[in-house]
Backbone bond lengths (Angstrom), bond angles and torsions (degrees), N, CA, C in turn:
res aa  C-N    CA-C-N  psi(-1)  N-CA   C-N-CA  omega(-1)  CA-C   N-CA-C  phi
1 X - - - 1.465 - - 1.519 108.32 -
2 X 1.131 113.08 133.84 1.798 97.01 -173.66 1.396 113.73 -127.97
3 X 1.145 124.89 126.10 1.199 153.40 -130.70 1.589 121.19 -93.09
4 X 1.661 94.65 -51.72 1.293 122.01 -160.00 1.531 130.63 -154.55
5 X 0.973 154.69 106.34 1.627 139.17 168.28 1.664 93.46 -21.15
6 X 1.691 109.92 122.96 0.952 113.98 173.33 1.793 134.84 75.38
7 X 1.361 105.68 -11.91 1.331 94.57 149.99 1.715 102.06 -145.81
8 X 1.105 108.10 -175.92 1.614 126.46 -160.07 1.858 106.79 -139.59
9 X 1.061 118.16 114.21 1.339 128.59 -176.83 1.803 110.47 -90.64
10 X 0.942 139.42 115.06 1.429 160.55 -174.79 1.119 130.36 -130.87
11 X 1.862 132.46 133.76 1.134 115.79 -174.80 1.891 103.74 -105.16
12 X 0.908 129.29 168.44 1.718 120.09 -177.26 1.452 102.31 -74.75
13 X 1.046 127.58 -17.65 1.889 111.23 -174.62 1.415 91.57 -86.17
14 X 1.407 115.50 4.57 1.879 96.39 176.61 1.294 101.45 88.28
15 X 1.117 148.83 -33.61 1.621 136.50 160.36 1.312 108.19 -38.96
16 X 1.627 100.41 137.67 1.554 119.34 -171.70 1.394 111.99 -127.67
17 X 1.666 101.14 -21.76 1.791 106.81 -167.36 1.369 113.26 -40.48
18 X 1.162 140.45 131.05 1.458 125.81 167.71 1.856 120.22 -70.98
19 X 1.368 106.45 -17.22 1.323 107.56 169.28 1.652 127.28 -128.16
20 X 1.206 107.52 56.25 1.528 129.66 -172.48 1.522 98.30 -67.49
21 X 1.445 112.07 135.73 1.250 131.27 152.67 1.370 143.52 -12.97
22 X 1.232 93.84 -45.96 1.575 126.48 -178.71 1.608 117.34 -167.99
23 X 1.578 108.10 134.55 1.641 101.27 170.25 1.694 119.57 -57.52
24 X 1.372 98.59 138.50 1.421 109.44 -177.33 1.178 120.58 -54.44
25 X 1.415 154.11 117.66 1.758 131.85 172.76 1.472 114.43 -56.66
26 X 1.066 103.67 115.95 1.904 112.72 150.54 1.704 103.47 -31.60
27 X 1.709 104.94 146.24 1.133 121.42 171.07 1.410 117.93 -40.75
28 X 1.405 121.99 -33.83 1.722 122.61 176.71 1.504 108.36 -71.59
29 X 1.405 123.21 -11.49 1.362 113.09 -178.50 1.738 102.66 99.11
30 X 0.874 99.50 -3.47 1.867 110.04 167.91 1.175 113.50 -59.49
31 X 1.326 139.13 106.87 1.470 133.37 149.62 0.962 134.54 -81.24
32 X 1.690 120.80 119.95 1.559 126.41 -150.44 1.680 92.86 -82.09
33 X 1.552 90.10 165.92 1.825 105.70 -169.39 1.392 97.91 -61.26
34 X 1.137 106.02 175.18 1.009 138.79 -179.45 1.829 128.09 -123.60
35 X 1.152 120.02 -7.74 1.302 141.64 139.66 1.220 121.17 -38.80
36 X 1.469 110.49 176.04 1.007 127.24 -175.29 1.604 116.07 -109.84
37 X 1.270 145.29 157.46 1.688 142.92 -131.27 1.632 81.57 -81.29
38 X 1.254 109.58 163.60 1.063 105.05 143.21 1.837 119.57 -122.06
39 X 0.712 101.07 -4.95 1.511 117.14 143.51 1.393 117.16 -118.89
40 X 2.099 110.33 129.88 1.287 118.42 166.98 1.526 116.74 -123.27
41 X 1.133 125.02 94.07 1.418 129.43 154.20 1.293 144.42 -45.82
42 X 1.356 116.15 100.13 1.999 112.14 -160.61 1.010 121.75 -135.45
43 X 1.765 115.03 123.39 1.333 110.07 -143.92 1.748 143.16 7.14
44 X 1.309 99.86 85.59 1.331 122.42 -157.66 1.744 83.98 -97.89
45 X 1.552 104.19 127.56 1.407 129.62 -172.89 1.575 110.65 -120.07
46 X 1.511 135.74 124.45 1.262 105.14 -177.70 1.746 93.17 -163.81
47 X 1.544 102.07 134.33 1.485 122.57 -160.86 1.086 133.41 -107.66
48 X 1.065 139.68 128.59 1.474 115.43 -168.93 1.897 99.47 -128.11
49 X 1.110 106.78 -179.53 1.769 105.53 165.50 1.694 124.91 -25.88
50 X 1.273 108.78 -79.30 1.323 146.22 168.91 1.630 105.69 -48.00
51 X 1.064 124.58 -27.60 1.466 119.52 176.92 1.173 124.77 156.64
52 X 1.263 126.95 -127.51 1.855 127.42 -161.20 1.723 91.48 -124.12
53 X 0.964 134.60 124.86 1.566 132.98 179.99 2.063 117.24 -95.08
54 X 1.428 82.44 -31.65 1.701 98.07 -170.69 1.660 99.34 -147.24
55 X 1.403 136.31 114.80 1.362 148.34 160.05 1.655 130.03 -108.74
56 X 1.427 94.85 83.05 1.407 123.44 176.59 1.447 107.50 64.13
57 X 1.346 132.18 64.90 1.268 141.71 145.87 1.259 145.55 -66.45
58 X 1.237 124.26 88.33 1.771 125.58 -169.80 1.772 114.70 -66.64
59 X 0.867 103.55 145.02 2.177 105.01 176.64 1.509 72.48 -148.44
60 X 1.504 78.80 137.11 1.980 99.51 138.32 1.601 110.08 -141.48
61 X 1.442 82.03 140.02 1.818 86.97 -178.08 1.889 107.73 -111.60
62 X 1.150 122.59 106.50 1.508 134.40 174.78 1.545 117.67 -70.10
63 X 1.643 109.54 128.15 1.635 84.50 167.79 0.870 105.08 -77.99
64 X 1.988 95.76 162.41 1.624 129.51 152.40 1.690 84.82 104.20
65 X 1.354 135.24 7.48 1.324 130.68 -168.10 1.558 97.99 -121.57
66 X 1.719 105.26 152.21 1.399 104.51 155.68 1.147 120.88 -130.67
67 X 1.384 115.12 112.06 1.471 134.64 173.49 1.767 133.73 -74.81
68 X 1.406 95.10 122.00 1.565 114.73 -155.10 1.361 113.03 -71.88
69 X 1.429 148.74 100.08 1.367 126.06 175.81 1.266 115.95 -116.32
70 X 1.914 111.16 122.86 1.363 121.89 -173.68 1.249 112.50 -134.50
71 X 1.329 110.46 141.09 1.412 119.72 166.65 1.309 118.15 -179.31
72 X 1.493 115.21 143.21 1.466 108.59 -170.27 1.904 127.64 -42.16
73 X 1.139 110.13 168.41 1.780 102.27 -177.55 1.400 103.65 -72.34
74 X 1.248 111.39 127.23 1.278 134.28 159.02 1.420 105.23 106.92
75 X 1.693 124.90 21.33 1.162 124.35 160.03 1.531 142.31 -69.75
76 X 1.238 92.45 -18.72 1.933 126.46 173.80 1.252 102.14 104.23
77 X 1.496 131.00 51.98 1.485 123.38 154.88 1.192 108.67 -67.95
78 X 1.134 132.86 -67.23 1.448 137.37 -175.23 1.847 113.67 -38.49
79 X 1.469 78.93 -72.66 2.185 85.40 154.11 0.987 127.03 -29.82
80 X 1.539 132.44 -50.86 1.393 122.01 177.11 1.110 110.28 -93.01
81 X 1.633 145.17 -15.99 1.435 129.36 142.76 1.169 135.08 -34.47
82 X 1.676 117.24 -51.64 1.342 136.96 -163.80 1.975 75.17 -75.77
83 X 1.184 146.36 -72.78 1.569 137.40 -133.68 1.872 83.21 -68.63
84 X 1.537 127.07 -55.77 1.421 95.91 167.68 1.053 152.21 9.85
85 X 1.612 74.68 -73.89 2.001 113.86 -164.73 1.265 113.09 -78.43
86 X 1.441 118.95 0.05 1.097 127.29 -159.04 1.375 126.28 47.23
87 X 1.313 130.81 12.32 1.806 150.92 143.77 1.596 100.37 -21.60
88 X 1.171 103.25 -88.13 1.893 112.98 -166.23 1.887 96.22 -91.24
89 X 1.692 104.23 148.38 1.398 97.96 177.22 1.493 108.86 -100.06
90 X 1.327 137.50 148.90 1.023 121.88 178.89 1.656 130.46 -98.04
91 X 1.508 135.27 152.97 1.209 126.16 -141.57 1.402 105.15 -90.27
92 X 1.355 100.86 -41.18 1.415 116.47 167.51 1.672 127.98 -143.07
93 X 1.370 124.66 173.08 1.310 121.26 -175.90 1.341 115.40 94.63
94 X 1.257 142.96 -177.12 1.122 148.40 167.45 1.837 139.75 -146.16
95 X 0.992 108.40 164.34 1.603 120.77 -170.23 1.573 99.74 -106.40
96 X 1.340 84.70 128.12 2.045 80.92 168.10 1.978 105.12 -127.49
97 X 1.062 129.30 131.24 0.918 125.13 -179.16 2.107 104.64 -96.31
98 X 1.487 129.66 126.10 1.622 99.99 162.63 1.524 91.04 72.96
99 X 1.716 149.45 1.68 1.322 146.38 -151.53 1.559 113.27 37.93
100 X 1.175 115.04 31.80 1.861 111.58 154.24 1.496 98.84 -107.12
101 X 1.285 107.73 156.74 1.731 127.47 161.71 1.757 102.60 -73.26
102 X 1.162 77.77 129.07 1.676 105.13 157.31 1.417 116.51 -136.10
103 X 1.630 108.16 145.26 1.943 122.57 162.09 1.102 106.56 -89.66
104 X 1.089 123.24 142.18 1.329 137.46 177.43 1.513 116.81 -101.09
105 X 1.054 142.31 49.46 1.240 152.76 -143.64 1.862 120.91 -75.80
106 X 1.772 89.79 1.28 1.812 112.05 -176.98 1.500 97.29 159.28
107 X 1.350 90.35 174.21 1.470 112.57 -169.25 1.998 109.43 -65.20
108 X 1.260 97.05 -34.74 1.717 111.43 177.00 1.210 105.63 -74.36
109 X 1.943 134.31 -14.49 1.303 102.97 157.34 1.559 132.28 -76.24
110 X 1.458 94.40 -22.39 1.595 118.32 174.26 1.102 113.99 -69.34
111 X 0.986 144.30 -58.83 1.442 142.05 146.92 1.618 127.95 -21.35
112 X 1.484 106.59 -44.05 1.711 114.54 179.29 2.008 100.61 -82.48
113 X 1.523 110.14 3.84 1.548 115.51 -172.06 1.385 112.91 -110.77
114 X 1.818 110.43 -3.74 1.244 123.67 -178.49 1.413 120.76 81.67
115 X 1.698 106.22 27.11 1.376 111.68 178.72 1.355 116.52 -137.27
116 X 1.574 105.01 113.24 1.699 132.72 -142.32 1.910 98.97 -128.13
117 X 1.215 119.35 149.19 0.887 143.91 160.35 1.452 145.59 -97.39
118 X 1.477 144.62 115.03 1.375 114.65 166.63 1.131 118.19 -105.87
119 X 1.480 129.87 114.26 1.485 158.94 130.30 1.310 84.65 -3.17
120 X 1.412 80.12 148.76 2.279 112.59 165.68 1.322 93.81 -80.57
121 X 1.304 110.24 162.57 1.753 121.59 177.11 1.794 100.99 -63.87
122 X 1.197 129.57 4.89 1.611 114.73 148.81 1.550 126.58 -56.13
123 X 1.563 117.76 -38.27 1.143 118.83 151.80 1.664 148.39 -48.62
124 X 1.326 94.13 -27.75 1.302 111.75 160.79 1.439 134.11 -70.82
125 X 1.500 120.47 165.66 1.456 116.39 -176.32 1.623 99.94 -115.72
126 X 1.167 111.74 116.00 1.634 123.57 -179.55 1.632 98.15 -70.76
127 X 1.327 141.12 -56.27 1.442 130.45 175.07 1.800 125.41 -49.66
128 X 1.325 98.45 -5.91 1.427 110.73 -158.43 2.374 93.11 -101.82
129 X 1.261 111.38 154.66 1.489 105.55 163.71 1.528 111.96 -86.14
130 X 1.143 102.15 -178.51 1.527 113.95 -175.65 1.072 134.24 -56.42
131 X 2.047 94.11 -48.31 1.505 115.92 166.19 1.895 106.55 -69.90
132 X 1.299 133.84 -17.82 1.303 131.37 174.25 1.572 111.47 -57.57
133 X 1.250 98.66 -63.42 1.659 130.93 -176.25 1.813 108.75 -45.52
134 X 1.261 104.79 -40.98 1.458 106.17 -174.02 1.383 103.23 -81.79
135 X 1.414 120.35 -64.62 1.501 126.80 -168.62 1.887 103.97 -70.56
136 X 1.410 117.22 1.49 1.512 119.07 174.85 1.734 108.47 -34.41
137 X 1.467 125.18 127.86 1.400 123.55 -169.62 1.424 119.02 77.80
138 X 1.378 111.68 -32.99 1.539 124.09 175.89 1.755 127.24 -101.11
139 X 1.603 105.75 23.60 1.017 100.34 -179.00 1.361 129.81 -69.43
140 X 1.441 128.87 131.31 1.646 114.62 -171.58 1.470 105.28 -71.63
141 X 1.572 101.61 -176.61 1.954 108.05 -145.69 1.662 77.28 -147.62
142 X 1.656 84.04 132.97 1.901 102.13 151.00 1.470 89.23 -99.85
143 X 1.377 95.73 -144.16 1.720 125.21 -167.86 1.752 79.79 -124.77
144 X 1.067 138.95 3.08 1.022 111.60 165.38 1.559 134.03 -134.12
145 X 1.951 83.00 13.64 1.710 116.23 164.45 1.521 128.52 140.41
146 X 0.947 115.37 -88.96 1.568 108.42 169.10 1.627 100.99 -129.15
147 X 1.530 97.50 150.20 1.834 85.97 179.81 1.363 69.85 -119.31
148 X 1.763 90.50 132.50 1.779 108.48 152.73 1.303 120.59 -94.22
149 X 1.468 128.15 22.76 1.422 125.85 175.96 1.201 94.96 -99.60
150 X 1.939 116.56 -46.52 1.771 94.15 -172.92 1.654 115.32 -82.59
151 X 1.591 95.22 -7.29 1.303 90.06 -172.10 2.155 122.37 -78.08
152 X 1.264 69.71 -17.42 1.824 88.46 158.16 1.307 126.57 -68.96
153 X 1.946 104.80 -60.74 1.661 103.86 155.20 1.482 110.87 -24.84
154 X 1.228 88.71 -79.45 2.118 88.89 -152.10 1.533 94.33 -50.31
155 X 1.143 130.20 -7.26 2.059 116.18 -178.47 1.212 90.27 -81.53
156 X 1.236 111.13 -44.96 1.394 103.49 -163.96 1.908 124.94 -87.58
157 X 1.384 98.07 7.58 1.338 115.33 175.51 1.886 104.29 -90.48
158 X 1.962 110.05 -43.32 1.088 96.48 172.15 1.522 122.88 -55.46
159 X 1.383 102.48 -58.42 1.344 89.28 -167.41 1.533 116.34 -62.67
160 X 0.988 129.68 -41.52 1.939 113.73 173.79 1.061 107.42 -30.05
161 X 1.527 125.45 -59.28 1.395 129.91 168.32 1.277 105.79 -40.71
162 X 1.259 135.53 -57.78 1.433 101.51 -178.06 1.890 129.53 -99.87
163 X 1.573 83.33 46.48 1.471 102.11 178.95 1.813 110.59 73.54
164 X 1.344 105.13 22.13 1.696 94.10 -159.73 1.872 96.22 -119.96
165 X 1.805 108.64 46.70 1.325 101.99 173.00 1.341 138.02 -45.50
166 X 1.570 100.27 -22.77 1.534 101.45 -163.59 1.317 103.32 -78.44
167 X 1.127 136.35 -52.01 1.490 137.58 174.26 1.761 117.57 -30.36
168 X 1.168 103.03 104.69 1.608 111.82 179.18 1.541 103.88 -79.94
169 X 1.114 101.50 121.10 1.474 117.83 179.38 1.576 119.25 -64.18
170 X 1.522 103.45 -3.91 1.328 122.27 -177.75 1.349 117.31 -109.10
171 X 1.251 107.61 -8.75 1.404 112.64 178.74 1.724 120.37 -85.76
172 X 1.194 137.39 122.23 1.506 142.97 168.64 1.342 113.90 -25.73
173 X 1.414 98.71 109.46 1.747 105.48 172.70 1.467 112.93 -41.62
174 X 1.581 110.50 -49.34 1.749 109.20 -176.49 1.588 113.13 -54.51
175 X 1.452 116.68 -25.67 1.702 97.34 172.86 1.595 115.82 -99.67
176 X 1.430 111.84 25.90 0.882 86.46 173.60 2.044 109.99 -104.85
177 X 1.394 118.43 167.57 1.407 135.50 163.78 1.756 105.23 -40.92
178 X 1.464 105.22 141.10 1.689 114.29 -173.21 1.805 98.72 -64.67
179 X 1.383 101.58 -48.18 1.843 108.54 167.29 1.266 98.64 -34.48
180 X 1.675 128.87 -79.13 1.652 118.06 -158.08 1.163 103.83 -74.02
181 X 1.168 153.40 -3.49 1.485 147.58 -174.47 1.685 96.40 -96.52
182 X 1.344 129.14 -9.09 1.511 127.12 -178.07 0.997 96.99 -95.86
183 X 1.483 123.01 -51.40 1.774 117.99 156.23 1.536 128.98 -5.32
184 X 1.759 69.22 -74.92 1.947 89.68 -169.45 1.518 85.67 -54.68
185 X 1.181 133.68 -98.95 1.422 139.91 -149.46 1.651 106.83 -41.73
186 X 1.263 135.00 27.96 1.538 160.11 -152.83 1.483 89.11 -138.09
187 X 1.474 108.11 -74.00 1.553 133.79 -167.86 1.751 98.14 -36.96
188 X 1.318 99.81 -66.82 1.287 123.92 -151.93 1.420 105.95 -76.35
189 X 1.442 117.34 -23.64 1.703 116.60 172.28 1.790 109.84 -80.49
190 X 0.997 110.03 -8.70 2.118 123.62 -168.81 1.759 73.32 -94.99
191 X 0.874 147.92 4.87 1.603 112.36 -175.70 1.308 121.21 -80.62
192 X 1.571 84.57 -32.05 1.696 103.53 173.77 1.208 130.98 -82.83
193 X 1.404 113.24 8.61 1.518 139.83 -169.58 1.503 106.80 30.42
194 X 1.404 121.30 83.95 1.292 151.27 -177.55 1.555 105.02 -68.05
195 X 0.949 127.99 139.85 1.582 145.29 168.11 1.148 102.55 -86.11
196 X 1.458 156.32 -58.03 1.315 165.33 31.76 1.452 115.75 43.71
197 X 1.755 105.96 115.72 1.525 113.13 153.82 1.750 111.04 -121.05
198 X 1.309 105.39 160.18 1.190 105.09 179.02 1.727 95.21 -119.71
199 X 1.485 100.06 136.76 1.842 95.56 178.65 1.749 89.35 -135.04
200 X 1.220 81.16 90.35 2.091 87.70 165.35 1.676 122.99 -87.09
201 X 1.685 106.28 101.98 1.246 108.66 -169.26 1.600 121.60 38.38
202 X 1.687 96.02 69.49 1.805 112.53 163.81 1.748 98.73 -73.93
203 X 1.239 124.85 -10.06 1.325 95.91 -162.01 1.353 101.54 -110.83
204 X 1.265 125.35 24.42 1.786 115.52 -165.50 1.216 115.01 -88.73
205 X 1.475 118.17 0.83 1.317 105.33 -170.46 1.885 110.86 -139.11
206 X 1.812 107.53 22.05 1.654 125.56 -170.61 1.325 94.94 -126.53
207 X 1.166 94.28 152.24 1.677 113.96 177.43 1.654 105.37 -88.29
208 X 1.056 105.88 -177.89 1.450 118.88 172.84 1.397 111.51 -46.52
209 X 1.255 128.63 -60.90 1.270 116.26 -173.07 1.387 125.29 -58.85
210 X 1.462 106.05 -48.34 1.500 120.06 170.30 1.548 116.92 -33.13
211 X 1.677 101.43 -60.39 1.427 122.39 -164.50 2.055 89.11 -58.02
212 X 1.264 116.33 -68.49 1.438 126.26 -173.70 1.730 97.43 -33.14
213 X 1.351 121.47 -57.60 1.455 111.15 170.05 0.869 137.86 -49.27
214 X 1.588 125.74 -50.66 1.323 154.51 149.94 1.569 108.93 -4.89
215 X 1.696 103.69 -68.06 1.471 135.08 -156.89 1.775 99.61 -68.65
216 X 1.733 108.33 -30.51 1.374 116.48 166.34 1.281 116.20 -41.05
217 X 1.657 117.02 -66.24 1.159 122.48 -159.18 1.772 108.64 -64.32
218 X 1.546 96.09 -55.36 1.398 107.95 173.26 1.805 114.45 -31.81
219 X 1.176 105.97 -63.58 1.282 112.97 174.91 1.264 124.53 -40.40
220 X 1.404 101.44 -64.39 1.682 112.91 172.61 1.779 120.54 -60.62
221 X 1.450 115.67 -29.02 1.603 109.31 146.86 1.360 142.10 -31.43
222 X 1.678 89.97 -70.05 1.415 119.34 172.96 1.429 120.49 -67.97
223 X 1.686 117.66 1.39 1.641 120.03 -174.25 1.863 77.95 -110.41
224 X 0.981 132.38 -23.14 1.751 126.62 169.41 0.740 112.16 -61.24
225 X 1.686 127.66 -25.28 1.601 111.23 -170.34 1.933 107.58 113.66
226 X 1.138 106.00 -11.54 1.526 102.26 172.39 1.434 131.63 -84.31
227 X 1.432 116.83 121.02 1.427 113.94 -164.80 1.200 106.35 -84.05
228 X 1.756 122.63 122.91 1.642 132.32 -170.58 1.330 106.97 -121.59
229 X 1.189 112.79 126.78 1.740 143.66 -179.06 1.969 95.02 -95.03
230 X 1.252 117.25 98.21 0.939 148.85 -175.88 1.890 117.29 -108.06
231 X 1.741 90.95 80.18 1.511 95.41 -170.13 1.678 115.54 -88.85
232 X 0.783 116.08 144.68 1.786 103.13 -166.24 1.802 98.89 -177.68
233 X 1.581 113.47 147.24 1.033 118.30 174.85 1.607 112.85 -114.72
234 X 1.325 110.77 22.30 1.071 118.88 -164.95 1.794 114.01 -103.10
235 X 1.305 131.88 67.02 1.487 129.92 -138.70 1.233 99.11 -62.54
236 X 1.431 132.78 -45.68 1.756 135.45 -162.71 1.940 100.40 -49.60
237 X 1.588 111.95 -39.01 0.946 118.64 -172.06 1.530 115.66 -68.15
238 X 1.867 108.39 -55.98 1.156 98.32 173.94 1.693 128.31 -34.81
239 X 1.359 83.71 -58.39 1.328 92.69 -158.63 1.773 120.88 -70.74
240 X 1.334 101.15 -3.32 1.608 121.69 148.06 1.516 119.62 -58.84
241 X 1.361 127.26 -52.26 1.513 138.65 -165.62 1.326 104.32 -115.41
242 X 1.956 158.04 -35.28 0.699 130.41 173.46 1.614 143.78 -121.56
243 X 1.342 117.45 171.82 1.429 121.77 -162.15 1.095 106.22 -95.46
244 X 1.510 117.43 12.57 1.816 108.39 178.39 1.418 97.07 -164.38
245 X 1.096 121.41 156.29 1.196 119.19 156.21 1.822 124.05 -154.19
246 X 1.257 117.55 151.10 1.699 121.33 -174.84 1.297 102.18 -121.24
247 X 1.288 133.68 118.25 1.422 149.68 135.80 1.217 143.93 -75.11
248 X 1.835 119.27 95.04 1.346 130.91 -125.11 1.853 87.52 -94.46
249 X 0.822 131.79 141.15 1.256 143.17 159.40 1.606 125.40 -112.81
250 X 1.469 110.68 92.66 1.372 112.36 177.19 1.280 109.48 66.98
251 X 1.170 133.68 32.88 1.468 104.71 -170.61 1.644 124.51 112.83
C-alpha cells in the first residue's frame, strides 16, 4: 500500500489491501486495533542545510498496535522520529494528534501530547540506582525534600507493572546487563503514561534471549493500549512483533 514519496506502508502477513475487513493478526496471534490513529502523520517534509531530509511522508501510529519502522541508514528514520519528538521542526505537512493538528514546538510539547520515547542506556545515569533512573524528574517530595523510600516504591511499582519484578530498584544501574538497562529506560519512559512510545533500535545490542524478553514488555504495553513506533533494521524481528510496518526509502 503506498503511503508516501519515499516510504511504503505494509502489514507482516503480506496484506496490502487498503480497505480490509478486519486488521490482520501479528504473528503472536495479536489483533491490531481497530480504531482510528492516534497519531497521523501527513506528508511530513523536513530540511536541513545540506538538503531535503524527509519528502512528504505519512505514518500513522494506532493504539494497542506496534508499528515497524525500517529503512536503510540514511533514509530518515531517525528524521521522522526526532519531527515526532518534536527534536527537528518540520517545513511542511502535518501532525494530527486524536485527528486535530498540533505544532510541536519541542520535545515538552510532545511529551505534554503523550508522546514519549525510550533512549538506549546513553540516556541513563550509571552512578544513579534503578529506582533513581526511572522516577529521574519524578522524584516524590516530603516538606523536607525528596523521599527516596516512596520514591523507590513507585519505581518499583512501575516496573511490576511492566512485568519487570526482578529488577531491584535499589540496585546500581552500572551492574546491571545492557538488556536490563533497555528495560529500565522502558521503565522510565511509562512514568509518564505515554499514549505513544518510540523504541529506536532497543534491540541492537541483546542476543536472542534478551530480545525474546524485551518483546515481553513490548507486547504487554501494546496489549494496554499503547501505540509503539518500533524502529529497527532487523526484518526477522519485525516481522515477529509487529502489526504494521513503514519502509522509508531515501527520504
Amino acid at each position: 500500500m503506498r503511503h508516501a514519496r519515499g516510504s511504503t506502508s505494509i502489514r507482516p502477513t503480506g496484506t496490502t489491501a487498503p480497505h480490509a475487513p478486519a486488521p490482520a493478526p501479528a504473528p503472536d496471534g495479536h489483533r491490531s486495533s481497530a480504531s482510528g490513529p492516534t497519531v497521523r502523520m501527513r506528508g511530513i517534509t523536513v530540511e536541513f542545510a545540506n538538503g531535503v531530509a524527509l519528502d512528504g511522508v505519512d505514518l500513522d501510529l494506532h493504539p494497542g498496535e506496534v508499528h515497524a519502522l525500517l529503512g536503510e541508514n540514511g533514509a530518515g528514520k531517525s528524521t521522522l522520529i526526532k519531527a515526532l519528538l518534536g527534536v527537528h521542526r518540520i517545513r511542511s505537512g502535518e501532525i494530527l494528534v486524536d485527528g486535530e493538528p498540533v505544532r510541536l514546538g519541542g520535545p515538552a510539547d510532545a511529551r505534554a501530547l503523550g508522546i514519549q520515547a525510550a533512549f538506549q542506556e546513553s540516556h541513563l545515569v550509571e552512578n544513579l540506582s534503578v529506582g533513581e533512573n526511572v522516577m529521574l524528574g519524578h522524584e516524590l517530595r516530603h516538606r523536607l525534600g525528596i523521599s527516596w523510600r516512596a520514591t523507590h516504591a513507585r519505581a518499583a511499582a512501575m516496573l511490576a507493572e511492566l512485568g519487570l519484578a526482578e529488577l531491584d530498584p535499589r540496585d546500581r544501574l552500572a551492574d546491571l546487563s545492557p538488556a536490563s538497562r533497555q528495560l529500565v529506560s522502558i521503565a522510565r519512559a511509562m512514568v509518564d503514561r505515554p499514549r505513544v512510545l518510540v523504541l529506536d533500535e532497543p534491540t541492537s545490542s541483546l542476543d536472542a534471549d534478551d530480545v525474546a524478553r524485551l518483546f515481553q514488555v513490548i507486547r504487554r504495553l501494546r496489549d494496554q493500549g499503547v501505540a509503539i513506533l518500533f524502529v529497527s533494521h532487523f526484518l526477522e524481528q519485525v516481522l515477529a512483533l509487529s502489526d504494521r510496518m513503514t519502509v522509508l526509502r531515501g527520504g
